[in-house]
C-alpha positions as CSV (number, residue, x, y, z in Angstrom):
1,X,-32.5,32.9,24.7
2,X,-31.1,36.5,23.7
3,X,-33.9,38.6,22.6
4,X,-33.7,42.5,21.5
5,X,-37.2,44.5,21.7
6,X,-37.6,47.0,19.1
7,X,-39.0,49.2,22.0
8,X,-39.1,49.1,25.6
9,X,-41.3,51.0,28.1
10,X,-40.3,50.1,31.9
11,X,-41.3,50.6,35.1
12,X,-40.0,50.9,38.7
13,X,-41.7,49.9,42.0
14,X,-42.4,54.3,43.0
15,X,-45.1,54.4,40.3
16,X,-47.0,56.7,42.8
17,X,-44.4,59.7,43.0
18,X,-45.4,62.6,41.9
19,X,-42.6,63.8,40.4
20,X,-40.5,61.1,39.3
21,X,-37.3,60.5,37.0
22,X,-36.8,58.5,33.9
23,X,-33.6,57.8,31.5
24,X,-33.5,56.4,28.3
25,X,-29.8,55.2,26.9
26,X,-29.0,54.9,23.2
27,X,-26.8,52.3,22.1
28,X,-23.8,54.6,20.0
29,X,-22.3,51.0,18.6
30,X,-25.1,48.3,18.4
31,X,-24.9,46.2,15.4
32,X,-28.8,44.8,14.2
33,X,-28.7,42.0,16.5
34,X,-27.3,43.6,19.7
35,X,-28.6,45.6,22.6
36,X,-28.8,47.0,25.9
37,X,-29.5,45.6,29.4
38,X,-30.7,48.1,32.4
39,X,-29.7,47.1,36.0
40,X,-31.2,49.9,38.4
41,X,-29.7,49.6,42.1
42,X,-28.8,46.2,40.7
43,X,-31.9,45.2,39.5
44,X,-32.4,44.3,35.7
45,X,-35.6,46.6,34.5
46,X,-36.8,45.3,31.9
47,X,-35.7,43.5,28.7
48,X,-32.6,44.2,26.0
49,X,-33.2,46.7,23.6
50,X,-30.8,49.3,21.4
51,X,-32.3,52.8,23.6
52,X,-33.9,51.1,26.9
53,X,-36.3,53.4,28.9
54,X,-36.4,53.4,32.5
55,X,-39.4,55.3,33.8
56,X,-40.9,56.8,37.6
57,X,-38.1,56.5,39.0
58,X,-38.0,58.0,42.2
59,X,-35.6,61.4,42.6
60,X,-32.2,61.2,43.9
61,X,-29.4,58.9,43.6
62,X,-29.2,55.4,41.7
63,X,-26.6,53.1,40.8
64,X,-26.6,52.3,36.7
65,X,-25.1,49.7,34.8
66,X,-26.0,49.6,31.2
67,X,-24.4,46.1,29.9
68,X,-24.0,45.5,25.8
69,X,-24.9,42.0,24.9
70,X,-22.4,41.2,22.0
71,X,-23.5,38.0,21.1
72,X,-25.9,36.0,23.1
73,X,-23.1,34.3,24.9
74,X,-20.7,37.5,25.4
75,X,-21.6,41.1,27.2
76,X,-19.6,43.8,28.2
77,X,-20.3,46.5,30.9
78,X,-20.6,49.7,28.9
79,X,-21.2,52.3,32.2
80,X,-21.4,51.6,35.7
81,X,-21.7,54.3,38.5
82,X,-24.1,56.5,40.2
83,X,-26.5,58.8,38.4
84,X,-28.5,61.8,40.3
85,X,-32.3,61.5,38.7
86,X,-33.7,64.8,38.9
87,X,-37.0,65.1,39.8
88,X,-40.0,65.4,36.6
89,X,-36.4,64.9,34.6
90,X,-36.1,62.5,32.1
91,X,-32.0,61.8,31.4
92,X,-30.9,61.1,27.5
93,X,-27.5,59.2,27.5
94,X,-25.2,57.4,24.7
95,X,-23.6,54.3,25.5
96,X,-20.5,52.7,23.5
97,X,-17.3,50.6,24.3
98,X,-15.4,54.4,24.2
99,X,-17.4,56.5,25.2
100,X,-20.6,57.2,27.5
101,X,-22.6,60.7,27.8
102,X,-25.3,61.9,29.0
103,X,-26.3,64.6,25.8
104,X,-30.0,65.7,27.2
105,X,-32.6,66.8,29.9
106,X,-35.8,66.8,29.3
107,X,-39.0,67.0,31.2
108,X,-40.7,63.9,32.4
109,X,-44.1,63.7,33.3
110,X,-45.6,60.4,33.9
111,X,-48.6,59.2,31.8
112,X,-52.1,59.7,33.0
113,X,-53.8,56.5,34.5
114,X,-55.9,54.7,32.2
115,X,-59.3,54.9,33.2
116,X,-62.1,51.8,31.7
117,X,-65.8,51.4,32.7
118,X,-68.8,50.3,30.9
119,X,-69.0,51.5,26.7
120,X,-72.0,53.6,25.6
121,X,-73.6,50.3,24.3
122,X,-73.3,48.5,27.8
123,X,-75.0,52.0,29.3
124,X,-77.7,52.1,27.0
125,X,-78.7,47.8,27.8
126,X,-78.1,48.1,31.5
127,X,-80.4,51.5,31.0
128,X,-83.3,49.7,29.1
129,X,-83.4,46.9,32.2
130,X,-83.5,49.5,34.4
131,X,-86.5,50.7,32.6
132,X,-87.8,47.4,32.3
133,X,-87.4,46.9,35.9
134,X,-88.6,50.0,36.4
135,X,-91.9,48.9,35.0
136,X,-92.6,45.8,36.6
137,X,-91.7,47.6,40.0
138,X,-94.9,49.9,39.0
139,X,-97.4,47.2,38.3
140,X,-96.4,45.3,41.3
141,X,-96.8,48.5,43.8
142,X,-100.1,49.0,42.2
143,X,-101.3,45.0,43.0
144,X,-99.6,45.5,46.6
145,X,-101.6,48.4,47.8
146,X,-104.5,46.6,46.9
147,X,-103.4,43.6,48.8
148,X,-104.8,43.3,52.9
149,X,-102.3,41.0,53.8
150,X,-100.8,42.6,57.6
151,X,-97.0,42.4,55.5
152,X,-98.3,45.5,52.9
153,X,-96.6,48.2,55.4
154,X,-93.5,46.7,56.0
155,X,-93.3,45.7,52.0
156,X,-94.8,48.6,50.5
157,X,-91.6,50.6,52.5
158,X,-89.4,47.9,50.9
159,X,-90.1,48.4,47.3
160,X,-90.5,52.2,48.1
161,X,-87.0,51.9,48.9
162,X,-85.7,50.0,45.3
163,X,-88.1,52.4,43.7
164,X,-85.4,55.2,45.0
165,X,-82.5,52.9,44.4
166,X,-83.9,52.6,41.0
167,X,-84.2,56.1,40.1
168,X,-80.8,56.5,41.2
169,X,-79.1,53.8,39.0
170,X,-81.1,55.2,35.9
171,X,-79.6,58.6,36.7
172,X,-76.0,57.3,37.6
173,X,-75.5,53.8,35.2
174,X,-72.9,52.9,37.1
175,X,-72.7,49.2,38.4
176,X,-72.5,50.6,42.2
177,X,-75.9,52.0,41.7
178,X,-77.3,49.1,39.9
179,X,-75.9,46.6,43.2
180,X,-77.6,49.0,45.8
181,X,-80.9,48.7,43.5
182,X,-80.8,44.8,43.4
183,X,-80.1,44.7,47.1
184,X,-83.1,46.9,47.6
185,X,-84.9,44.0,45.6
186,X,-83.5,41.5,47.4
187,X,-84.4,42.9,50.9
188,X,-88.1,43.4,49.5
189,X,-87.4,39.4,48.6
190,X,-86.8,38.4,52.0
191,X,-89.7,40.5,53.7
192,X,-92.5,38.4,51.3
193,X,-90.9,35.3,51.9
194,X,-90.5,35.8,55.7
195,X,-93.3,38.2,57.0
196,X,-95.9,37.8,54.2
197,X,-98.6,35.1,54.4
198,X,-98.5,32.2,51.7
199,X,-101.1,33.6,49.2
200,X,-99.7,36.9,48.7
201,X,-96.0,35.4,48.3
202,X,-97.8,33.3,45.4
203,X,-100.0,36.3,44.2
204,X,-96.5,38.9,44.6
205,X,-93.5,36.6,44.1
206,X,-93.3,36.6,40.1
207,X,-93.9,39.9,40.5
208,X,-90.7,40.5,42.6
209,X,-88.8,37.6,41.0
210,X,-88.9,40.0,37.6
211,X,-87.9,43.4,38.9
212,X,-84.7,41.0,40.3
213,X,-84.4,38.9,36.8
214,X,-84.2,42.5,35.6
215,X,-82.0,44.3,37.7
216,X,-79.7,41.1,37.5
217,X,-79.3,41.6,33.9
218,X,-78.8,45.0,33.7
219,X,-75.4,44.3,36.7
220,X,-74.5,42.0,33.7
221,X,-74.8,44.2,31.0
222,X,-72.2,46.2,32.8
């Protein structure tokens, strides 16, 4: 069905040039219900509207046809030819059944990449697990250097490690940091399951199990 969009920002395959074109073309006879189409190196970009906006396209030479739709059942070609894009130039033209311009240059820069991570509230809960974790790291440490199982060394180096991996996450709170802390905990894990006898995986394990619970939750918070 024939559809015009109040406004229409568009995009060609070069996004990553770094200084690329863009034209926008005004419709100079568009009743309320009409509109443009775009077809770039006879592609259609984008959808119908009364000033279309091509933008990043890359510099040089492109065929444009700008096509009126009339009526949803009836169109007629307005322009059709090849346009040199300037590079960081954006190209204002007029299009009508008599007449077609190009009235304007302009500079074009494209728009800075969104960037998203993690809101202040989702840094300050993954930073109180971190704490948390923090703390049940502590007491655990404390219980196995008093242990005499043969496993302490080789554990004890373990969760000196996440207690490093730790420190880092609190001073980063970025989810990279947070993984390498839980994998810490999970290598610490596998050394009391594996190389630890059975009474000090029972007297260690919960012990363990919450600095992971912990850590787990503050990956989710971010």
């Amino acid at each position: 069905m024939f559809r015009i969009s109040l406004a229409v920002v568009l995009l060609t395959s070069t996004v990553g040039l770094a200084q690329p074109a863009a034209i926008t073309v005004q419709c100079g006879d568009c009743g309320a219900f009409q509109g443009l189409q775009l077809n770039l190196d006879g592609t259609q970009v984008g959808g119908v509207a009364q000033a279309p906006r091509i933008i990043d396209i890359e510099p040089g030479d492109h065929e444009l046809k700008v096509i009126k739709w009339v009526s949803p059942f009836k169109t007629d070609v307005l322009f059709e030819g090849v346009l040199n894009f300037p590079k960081g130039t954006e190209l204002r033209a007029k299009a009508s059944k008599a007449k077609w311009e190009i009235y304007g240059r302009g500079s074009y820069t494209p728009a800075a990449p969104v960037v998203t991570g993690p809101s202040q509230q989702q840094v300050d809960a993954a930073r109180g697990w971190l704490d948390e974790a923090n703390e049940s790291l502590e007491d655990l440490q404390e219980r196995v250097e008093d242990g005499d199982d043969e496993c302490v060394g080789k554990l004890s180096g373990r969760l000196g490690s996440l207690e490093d991996a730790l420190r880092d996450a609190k001073q980063n709170t970025e989810r990279a940091w947070v993984d390498a802390a839980l994998n810490k905990a999970l290598d610490a894990q596998k050394v009391l399951s594996g190389k630890c006898e059975k009474k000090s995986v029972k007297k260690w394990g919960k012990g363990l199990d919450r600095v992971v619970a912990k850590l787990q939750n503050a990956q989710r918070a971010l």
